[in-house]
Backbone as CSV, one residue per row, in Angstrom:
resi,resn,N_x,N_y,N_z,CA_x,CA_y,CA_z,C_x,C_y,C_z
1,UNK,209.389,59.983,-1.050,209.581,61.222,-0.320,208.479,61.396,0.739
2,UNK,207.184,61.109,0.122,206.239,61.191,1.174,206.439,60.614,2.705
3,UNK,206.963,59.109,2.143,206.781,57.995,2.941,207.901,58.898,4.303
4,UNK,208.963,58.920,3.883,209.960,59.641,4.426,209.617,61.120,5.834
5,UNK,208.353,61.273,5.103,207.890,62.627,5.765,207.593,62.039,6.847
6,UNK,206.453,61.095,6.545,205.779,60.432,7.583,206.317,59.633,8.512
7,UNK,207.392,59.278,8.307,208.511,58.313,9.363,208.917,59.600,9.576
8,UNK,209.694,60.541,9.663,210.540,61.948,10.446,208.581,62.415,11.613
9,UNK,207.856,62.348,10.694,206.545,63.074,11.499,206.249,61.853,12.832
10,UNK,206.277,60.684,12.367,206.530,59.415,13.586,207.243,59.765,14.433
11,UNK,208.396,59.683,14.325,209.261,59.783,14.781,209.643,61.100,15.984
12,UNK,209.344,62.427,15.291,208.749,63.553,16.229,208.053,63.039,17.304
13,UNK,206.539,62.442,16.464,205.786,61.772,17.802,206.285,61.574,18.864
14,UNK,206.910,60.779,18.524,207.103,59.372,19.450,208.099,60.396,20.963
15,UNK,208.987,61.078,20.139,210.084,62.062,21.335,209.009,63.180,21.808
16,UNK,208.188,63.539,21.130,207.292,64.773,22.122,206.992,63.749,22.729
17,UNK,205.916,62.517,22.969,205.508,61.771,23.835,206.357,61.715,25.036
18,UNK,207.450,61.237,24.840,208.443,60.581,25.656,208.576,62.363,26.596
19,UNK,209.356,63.389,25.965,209.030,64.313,26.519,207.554,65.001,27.297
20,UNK,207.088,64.477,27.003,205.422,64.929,27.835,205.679,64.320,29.363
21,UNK,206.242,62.715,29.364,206.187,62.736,30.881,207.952,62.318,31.332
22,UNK,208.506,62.791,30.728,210.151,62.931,31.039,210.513,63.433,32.072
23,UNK,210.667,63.040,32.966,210.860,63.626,34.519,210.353,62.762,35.454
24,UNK,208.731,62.468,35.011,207.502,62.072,36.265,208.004,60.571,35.877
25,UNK,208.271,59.554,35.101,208.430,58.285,34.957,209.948,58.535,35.915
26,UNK,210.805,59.159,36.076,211.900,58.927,36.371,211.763,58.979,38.127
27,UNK,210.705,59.743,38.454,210.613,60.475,40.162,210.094,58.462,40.304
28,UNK,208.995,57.785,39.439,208.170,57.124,39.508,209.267,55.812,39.939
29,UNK,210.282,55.878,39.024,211.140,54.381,38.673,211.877,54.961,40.280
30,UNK,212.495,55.742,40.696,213.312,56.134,41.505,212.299,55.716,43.260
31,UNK,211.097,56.002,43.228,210.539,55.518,44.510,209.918,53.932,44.578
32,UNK,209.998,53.595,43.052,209.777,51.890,43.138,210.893,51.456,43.598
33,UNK,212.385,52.018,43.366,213.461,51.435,43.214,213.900,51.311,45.126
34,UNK,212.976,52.488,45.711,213.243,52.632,46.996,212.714,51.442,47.804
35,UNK,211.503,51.509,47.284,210.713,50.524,48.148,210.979,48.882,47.846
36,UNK,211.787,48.758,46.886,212.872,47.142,46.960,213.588,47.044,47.259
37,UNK,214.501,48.164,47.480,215.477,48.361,48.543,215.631,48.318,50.291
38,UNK,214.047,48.615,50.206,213.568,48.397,51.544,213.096,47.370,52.195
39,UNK,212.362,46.367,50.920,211.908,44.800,50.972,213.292,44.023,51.071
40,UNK,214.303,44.257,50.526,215.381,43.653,50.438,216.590,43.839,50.973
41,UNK,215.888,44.446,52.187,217.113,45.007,53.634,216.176,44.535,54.698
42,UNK,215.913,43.276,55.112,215.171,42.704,55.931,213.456,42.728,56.301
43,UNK,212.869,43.403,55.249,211.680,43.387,54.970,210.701,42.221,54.240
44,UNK,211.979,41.637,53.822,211.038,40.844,52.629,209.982,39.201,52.864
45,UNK,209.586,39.505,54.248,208.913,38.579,54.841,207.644,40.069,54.837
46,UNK,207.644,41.096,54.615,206.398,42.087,54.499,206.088,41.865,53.683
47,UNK,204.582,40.657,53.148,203.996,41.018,51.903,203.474,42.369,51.451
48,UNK,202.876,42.717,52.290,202.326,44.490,52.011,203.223,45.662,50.907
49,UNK,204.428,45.349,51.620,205.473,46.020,51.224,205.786,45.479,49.853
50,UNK,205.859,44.462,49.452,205.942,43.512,48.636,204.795,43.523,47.331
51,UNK,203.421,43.717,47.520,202.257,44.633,46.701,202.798,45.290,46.516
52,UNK,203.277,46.299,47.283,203.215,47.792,47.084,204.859,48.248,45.872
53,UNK,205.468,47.561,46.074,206.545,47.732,45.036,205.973,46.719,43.714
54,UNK,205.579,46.101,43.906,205.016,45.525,42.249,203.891,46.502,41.872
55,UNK,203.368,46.682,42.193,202.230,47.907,42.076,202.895,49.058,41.697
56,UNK,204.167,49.687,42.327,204.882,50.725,41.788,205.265,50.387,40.464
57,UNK,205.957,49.316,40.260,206.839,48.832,38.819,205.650,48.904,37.655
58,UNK,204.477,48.185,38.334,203.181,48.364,37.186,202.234,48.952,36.598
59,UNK,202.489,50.515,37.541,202.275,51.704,36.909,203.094,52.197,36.042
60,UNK,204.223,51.976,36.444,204.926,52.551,35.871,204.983,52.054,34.160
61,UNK,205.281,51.120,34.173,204.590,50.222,32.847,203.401,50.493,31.917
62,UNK,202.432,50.875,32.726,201.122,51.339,32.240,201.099,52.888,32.103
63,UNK,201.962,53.975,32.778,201.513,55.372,32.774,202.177,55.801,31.682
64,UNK,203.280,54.679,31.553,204.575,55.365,30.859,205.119,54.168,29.624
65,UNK,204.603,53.786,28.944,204.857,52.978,28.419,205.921,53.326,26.692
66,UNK,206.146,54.599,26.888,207.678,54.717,26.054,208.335,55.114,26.735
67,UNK,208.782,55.063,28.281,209.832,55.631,29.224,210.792,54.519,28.885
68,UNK,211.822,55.552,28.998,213.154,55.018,28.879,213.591,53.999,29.923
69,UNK,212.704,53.600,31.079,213.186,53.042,32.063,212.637,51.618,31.982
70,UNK,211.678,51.196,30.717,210.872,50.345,30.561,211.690,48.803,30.968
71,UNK,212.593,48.769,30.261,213.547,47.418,30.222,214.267,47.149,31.575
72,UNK,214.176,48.520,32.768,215.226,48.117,34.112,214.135,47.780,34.699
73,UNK,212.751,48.362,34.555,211.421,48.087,35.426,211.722,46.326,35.198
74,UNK,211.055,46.061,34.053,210.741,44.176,34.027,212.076,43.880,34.425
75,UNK,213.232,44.409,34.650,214.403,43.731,35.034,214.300,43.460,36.781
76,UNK,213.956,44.721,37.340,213.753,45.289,38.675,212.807,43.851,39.386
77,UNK,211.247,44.016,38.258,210.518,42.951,38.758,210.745,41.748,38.768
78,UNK,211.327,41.126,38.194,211.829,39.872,38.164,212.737,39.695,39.262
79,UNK,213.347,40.724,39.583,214.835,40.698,40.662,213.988,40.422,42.115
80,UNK,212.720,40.910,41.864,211.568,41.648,43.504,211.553,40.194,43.034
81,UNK,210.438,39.544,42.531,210.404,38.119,42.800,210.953,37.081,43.166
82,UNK,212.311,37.214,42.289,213.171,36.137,42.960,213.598,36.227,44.602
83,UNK,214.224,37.478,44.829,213.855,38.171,46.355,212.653,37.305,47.251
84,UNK,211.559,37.770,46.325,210.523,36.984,47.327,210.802,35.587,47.388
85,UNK,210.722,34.634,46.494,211.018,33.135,46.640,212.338,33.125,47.475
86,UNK,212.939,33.601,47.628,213.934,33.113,47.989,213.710,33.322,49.427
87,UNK,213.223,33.996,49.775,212.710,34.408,51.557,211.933,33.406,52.218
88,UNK,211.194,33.198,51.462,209.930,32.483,51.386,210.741,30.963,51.356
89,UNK,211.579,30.868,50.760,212.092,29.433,50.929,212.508,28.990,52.051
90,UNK,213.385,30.499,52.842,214.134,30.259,53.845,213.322,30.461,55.623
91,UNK,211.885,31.118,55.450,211.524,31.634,56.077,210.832,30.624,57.298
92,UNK,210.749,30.922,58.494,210.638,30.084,59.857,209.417,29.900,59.537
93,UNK,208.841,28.496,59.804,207.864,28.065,60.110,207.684,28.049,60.927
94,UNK,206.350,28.987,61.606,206.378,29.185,63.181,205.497,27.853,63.852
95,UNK,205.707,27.032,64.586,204.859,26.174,65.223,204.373,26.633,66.461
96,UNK,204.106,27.958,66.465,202.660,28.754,67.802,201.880,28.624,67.263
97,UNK,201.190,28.235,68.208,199.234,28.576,67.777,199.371,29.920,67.580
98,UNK,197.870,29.950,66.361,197.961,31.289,65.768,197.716,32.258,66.798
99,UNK,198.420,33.136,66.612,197.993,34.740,67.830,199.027,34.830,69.320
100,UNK,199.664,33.527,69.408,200.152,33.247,70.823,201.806,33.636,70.439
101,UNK,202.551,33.692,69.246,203.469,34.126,69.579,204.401,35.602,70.270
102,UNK,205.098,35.577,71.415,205.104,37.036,72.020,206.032,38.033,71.019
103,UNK,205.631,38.884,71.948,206.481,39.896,71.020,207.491,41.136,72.288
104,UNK,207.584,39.977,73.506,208.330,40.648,74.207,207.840,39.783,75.769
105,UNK,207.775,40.243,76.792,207.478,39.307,77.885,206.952,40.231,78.536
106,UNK,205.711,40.151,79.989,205.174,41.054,80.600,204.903,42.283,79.975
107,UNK,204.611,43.157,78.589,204.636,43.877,78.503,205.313,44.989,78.655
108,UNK,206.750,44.301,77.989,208.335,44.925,78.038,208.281,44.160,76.322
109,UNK,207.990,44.816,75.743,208.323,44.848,74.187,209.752,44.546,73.308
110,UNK,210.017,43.436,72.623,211.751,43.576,72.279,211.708,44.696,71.594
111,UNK,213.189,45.293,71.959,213.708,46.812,71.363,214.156,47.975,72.243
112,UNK,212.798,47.330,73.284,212.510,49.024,74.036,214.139,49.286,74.990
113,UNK,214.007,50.293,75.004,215.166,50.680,75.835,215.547,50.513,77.281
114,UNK,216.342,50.072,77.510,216.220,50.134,79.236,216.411,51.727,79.801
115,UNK,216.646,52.612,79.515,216.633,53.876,80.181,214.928,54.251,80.190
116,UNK,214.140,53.682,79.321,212.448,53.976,79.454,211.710,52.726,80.737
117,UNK,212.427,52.204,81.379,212.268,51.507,82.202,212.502,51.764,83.660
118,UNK,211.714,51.984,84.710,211.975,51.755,85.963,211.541,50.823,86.855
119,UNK,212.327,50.817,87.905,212.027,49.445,88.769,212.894,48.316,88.169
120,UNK,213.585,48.612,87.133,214.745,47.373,87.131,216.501,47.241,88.017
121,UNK,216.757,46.630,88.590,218.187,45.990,89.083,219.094,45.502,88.099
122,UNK,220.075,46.263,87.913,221.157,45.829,87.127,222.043,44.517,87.927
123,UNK,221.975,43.038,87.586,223.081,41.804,87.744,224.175,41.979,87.707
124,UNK,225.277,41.906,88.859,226.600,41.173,88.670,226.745,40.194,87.704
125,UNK,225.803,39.204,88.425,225.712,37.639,87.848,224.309,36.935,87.997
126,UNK,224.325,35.881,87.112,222.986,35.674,87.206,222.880,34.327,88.348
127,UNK,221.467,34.487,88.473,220.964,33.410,89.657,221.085,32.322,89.062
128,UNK,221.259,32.135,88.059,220.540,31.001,87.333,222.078,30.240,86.669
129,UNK,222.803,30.528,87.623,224.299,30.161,86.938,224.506,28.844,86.646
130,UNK,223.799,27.898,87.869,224.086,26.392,87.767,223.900,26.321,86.242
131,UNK,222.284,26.584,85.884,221.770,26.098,84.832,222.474,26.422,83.355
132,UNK,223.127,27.310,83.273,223.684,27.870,81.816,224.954,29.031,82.256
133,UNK,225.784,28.721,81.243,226.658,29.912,81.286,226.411,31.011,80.854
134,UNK,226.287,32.310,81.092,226.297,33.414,80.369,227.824,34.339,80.383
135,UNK,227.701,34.276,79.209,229.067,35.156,79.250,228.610,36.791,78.705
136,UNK,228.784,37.479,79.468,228.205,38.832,79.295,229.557,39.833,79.033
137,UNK,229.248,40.387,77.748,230.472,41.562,77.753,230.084,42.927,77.556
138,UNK,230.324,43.748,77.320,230.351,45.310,77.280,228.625,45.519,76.937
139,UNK,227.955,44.841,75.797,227.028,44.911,75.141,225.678,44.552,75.493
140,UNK,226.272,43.661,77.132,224.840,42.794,77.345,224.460,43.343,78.639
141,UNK,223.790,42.987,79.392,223.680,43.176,80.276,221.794,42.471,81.400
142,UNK,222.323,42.025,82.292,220.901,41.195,82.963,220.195,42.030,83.798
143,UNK,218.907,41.964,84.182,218.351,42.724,85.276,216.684,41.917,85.653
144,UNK,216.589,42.494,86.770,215.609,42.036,87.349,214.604,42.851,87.284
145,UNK,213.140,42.825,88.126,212.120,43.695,87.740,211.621,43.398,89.259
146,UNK,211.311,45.097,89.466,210.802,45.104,91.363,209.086,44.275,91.174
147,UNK,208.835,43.710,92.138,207.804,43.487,92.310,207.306,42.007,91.288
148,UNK,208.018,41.625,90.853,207.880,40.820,89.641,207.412,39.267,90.132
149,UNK,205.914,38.787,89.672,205.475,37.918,90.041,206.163,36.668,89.777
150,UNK,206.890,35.925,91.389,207.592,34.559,90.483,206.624,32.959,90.777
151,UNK,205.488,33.400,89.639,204.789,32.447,89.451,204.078,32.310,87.992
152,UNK,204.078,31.104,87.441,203.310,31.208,85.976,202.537,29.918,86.334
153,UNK,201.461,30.098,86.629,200.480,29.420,86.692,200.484,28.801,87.896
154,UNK,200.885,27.500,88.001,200.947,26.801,89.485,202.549,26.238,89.739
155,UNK,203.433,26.852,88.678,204.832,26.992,89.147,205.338,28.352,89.712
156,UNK,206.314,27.381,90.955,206.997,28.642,91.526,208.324,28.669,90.895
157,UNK,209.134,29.407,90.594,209.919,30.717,90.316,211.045,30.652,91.271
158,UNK,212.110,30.605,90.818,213.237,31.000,91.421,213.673,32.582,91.317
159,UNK,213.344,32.663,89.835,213.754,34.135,89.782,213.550,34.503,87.664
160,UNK,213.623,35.475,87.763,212.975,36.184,85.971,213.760,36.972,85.776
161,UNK,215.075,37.238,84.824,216.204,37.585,84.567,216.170,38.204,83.128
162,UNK,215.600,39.960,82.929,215.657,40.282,81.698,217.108,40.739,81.137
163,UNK,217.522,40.600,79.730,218.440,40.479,78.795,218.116,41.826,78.309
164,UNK,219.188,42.260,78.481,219.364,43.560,77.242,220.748,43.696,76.104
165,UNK,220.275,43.712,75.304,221.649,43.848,74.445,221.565,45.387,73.517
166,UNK,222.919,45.635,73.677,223.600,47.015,73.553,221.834,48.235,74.111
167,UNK,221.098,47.687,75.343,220.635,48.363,75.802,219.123,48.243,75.687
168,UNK,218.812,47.518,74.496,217.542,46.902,74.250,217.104,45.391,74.747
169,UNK,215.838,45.709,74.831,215.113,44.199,75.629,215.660,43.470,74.556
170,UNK,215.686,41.999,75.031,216.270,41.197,73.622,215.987,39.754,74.072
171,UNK,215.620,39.224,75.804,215.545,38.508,76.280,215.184,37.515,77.366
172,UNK,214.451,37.086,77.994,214.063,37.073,79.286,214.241,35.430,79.640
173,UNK,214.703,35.300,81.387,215.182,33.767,81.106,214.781,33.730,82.853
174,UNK,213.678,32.614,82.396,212.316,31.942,83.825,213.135,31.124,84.456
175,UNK,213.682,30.925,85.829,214.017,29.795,86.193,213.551,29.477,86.943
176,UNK,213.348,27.878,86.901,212.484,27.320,88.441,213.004,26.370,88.997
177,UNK,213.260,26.046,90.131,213.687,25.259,90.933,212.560,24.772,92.287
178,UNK,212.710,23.378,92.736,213.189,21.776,92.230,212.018,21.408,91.981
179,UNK,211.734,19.998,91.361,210.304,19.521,91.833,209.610,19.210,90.337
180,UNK,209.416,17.939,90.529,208.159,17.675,89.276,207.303,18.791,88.794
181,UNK,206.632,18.720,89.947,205.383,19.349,90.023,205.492,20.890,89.806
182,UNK,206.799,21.530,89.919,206.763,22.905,89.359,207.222,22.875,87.463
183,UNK,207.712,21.970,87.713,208.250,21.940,86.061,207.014,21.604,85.222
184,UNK,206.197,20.196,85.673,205.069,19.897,84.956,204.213,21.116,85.072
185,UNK,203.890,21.989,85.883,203.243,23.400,85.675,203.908,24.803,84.917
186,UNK,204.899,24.285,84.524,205.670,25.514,83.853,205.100,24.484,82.002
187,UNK,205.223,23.564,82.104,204.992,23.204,80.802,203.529,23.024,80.508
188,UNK,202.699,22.834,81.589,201.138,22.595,81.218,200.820,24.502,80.333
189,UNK,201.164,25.516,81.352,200.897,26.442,81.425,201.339,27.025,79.490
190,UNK,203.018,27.035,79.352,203.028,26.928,77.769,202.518,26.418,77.135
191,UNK,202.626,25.145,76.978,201.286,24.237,76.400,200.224,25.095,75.447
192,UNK,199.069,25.510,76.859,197.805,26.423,76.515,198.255,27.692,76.548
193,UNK,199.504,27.895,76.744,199.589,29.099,75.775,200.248,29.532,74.473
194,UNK,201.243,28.897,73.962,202.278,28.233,72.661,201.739,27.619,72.192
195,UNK,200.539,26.426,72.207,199.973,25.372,71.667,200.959,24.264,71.771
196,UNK,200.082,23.062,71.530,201.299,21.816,71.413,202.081,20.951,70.594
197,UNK,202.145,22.506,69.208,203.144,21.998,67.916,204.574,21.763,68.233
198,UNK,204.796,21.886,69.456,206.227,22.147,69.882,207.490,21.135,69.440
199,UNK,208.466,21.802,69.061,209.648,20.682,68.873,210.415,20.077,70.283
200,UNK,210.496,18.731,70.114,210.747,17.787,71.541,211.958,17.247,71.369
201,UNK,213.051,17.499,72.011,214.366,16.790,72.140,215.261,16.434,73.292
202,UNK,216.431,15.428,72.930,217.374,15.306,74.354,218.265,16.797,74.282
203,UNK,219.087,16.797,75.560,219.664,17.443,75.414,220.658,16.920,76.781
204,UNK,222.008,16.834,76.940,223.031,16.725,78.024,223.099,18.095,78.468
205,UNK,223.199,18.065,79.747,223.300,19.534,80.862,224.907,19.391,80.676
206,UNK,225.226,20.305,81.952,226.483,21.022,81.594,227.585,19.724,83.264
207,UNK,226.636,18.914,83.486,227.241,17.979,84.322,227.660,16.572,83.941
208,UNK,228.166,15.617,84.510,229.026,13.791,83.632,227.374,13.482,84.086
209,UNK,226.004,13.746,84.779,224.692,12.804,85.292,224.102,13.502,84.646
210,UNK,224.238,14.657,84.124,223.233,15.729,83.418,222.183,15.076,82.303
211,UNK,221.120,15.451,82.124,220.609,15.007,80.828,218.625,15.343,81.137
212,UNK,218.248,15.901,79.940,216.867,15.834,80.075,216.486,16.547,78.703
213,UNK,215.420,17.449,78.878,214.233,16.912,77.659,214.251,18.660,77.175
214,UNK,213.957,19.595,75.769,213.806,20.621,75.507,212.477,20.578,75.088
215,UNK,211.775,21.513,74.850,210.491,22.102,74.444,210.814,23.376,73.673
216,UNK,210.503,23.030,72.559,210.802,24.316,71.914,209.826,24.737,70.650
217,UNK,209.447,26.186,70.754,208.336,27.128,69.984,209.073,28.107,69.235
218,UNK,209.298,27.780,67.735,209.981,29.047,67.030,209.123,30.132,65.959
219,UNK,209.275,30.772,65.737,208.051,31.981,64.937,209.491,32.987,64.496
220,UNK,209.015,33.625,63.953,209.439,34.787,62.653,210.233,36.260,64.038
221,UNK,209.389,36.230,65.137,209.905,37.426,66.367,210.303,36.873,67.524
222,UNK,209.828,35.425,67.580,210.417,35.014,68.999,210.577,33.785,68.876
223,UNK,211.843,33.534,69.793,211.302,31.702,70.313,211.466,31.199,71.358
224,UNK,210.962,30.203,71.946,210.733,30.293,73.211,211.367,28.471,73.269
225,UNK,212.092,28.211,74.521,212.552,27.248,74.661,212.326,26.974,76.379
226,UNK,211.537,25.492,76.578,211.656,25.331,77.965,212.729,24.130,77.750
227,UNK,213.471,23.747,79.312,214.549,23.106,79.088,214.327,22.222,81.117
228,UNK,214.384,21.108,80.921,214.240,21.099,82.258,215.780,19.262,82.600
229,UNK,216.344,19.935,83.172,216.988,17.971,83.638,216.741,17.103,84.549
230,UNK,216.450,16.416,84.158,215.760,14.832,84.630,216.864,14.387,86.076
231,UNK,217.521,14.391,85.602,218.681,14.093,86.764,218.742,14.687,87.851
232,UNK,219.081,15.942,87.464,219.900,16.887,88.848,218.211,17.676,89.258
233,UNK,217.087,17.550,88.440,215.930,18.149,88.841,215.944,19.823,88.515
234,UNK,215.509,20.181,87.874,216.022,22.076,87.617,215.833,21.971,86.484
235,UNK,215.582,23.469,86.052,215.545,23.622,84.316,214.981,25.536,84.464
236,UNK,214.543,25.549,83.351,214.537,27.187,82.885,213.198,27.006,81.953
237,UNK,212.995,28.238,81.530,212.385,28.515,80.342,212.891,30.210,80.059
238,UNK,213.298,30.167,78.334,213.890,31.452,77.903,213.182,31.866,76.878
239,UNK,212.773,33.061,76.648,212.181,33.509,75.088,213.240,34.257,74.871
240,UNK,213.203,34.633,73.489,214.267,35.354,73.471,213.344,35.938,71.821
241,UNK,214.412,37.530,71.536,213.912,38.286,70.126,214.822,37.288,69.178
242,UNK,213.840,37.279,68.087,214.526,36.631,66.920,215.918,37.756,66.270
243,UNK,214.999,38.322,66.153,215.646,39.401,65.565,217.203,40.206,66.555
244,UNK,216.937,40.461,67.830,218.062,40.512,68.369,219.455,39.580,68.371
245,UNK,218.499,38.498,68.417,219.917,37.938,68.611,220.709,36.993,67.211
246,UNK,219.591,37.103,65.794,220.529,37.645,64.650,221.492,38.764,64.878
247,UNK,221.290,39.752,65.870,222.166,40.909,65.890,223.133,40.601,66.360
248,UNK,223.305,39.859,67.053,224.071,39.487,68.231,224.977,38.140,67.556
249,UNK,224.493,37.393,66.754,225.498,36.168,66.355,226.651,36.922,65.578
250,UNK,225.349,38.318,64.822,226.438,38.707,63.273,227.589,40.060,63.977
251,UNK,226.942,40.166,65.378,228.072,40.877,66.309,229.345,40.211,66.356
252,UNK,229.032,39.004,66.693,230.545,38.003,67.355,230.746,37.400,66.373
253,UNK,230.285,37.744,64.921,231.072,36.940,63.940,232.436,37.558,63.301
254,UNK,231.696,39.164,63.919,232.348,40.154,63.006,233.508,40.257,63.605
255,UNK,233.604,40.388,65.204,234.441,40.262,66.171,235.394,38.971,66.294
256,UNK,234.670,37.717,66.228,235.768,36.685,65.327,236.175,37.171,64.090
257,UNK,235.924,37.831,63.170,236.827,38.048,61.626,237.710,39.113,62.327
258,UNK,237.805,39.670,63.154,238.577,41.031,63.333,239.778,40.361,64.412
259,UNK,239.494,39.470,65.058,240.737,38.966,65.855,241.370,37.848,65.077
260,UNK,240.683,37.341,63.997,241.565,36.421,63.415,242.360,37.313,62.366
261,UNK,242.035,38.748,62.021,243.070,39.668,60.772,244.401,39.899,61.903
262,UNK,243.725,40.148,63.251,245.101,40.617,64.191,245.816,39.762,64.405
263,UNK,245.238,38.298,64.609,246.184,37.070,64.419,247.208,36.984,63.352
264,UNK,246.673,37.383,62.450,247.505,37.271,61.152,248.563,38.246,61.189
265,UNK,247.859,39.302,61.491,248.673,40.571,61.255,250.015,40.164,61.810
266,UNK,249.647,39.836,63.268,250.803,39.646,64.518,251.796,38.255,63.913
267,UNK,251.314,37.306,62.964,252.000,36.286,62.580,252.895,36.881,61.308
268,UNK,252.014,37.690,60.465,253.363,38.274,59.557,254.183,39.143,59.642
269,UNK,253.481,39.733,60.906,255.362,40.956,61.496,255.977,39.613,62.050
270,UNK,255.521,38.989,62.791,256.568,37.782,63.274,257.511,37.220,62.050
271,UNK,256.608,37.186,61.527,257.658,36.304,59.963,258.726,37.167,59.893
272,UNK,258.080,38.852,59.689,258.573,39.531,58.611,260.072,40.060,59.810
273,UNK,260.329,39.702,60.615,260.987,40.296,61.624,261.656,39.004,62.028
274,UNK,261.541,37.699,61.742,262.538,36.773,61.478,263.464,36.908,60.496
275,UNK,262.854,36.847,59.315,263.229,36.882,58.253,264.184,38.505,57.884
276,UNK,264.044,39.232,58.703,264.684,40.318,58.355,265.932,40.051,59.406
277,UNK,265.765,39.516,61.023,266.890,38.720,61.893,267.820,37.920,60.930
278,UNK,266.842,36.978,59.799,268.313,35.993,59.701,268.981,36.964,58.712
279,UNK,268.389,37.825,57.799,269.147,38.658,56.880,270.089,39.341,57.343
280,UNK,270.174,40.234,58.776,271.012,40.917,59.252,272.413,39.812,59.609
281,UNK,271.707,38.556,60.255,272.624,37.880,60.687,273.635,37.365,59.552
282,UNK,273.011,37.338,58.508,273.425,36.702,57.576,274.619,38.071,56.827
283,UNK,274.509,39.104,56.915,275.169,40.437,56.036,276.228,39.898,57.476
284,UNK,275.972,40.252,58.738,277.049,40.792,59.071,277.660,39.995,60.620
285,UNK,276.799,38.944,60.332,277.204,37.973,61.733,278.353,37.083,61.345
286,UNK,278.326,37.068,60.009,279.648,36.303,59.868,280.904,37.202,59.858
């Protein structure tokens, strides 16, 4: 009987405890739960962010250690980790020298808006047509910048062609025309400023003689590609936002899934409107 007392008197314990911080473990589990939600909606290259939610889960563990939430926490943390490895597996190895990758061009930031901008020219078309196609629709749009120096170092400049997509900087594309000696100064100049981890490849132009050499610098916000052809003499250099133009692939993917449902759509009224032709024909054409 005693023994009995003392397990019901345990037992009390244990629920006043749990009641003492019944509420505050729950506010606690509910803003850890935020901040992995936030690592794991394109954050999760933020270690900071990444502390800071294991640090939430491990108070919580420690403040509260008969909360009812004990078993989703170590579930939660394990979920944040794998999260992390898995980012971490996939994540760009940037080959810039440290400090040199941009984060926009001239001090036009990717993101910013073009209505916070003056002194830009909205493009028909771009100058730079020989060199690349752009196909521009509702979302994009090119422009120029008044006064805009067309020189980077001891290359001259045909012309500097900023990218905006659905209205934000997202892109900028250098072109220079003809001449060794401007191209070898467009690449000395990246060089010492990208460093010279750069990835080196062929590449065929858009002509049957076309053909020459890429330079290319990728990082986590930007990447930068010079491109020049050996043949016809001409080439470019483009940086562009990482991050934009993820926006922009998973734009026209979505836009390919949506014209291939209308494809369909339009192929099974076709069916369904044959097949209802031969039925009629069939009741009453004979």
């Amino acid at each position: 009987m005693r023994n009995i007392k003392l397990i019901l008197l345990m037992l009390i314990f244990l629920i006043a405890g749990c009641t003492n911080y019944k509420g505050k473990d729950e506010i606690a589990f509910k803003k850890a739960c935020e901040l992995q939600s936030k690592y794991k909606k394109g954050n999760a290259n933020n270690e900071a962010l990444y502390k800071e939610t294991l640090k939430s889960y491990k108070n919580i563990l420690k403040n509260f250690p008969r909360s009812s939430y004990t078993s989703q926490v170590k579930e939660n943390i394990a979920n944040l980790n794998i999260t992390k490895s898995f980012y971490s597996a996939f994540r760009v190895k940037s080959n810039f020298k440290p400090g040199s990758e941009p984060d926009g061009f001239r001090g036009i930031k990717w993101g910013t808006d073009i209505k916070t901008l003056s002194g830009m020219k909205c493009l028909k078309i771009s100058s730079g047509k020989r060199l690349v196609k752009i196909y521009l629709t509702e979302n994009e749009k090119l422009y120029t910048r008044k006064n805009d120096d067309l020189h980077i170092g001891g290359a001259k400049l045909r012309g500097i062609e900023y990218s905006f997509w659905r209205g934000k900087f997202s892109s900028v594309c250098i072109y220079y025309f003809e001449g060794y000696t401007n191209r070898d100064a467009l690449k000395d100049a990246c060089v010492l400023k990208f460093g010279g981890d750069y990835l080196e490849n062929n590449h065929t132009g858009y002509g049957e003689n076309s053909w020459g050499r890429n330079f290319v610098w990728t990082g986590n916000k930007s990447s930068v590609k010079l491109r020049f052809d050996l043949v016809e003499d001409y080439g470019y250099l483009q940086i562009e936002s990482v991050k934009i133009q993820k926006q922009r692939e998973a734009y026209f993917r979505q836009q390919a899934r949506q014209e291939e449902k209308i494809k369909e759509e339009k192929l099974r009224q076709q069916k369904a409107y044959k097949k209802e032709k031969a039925r009629e024909g069939a009741e009453k054409g004979f």
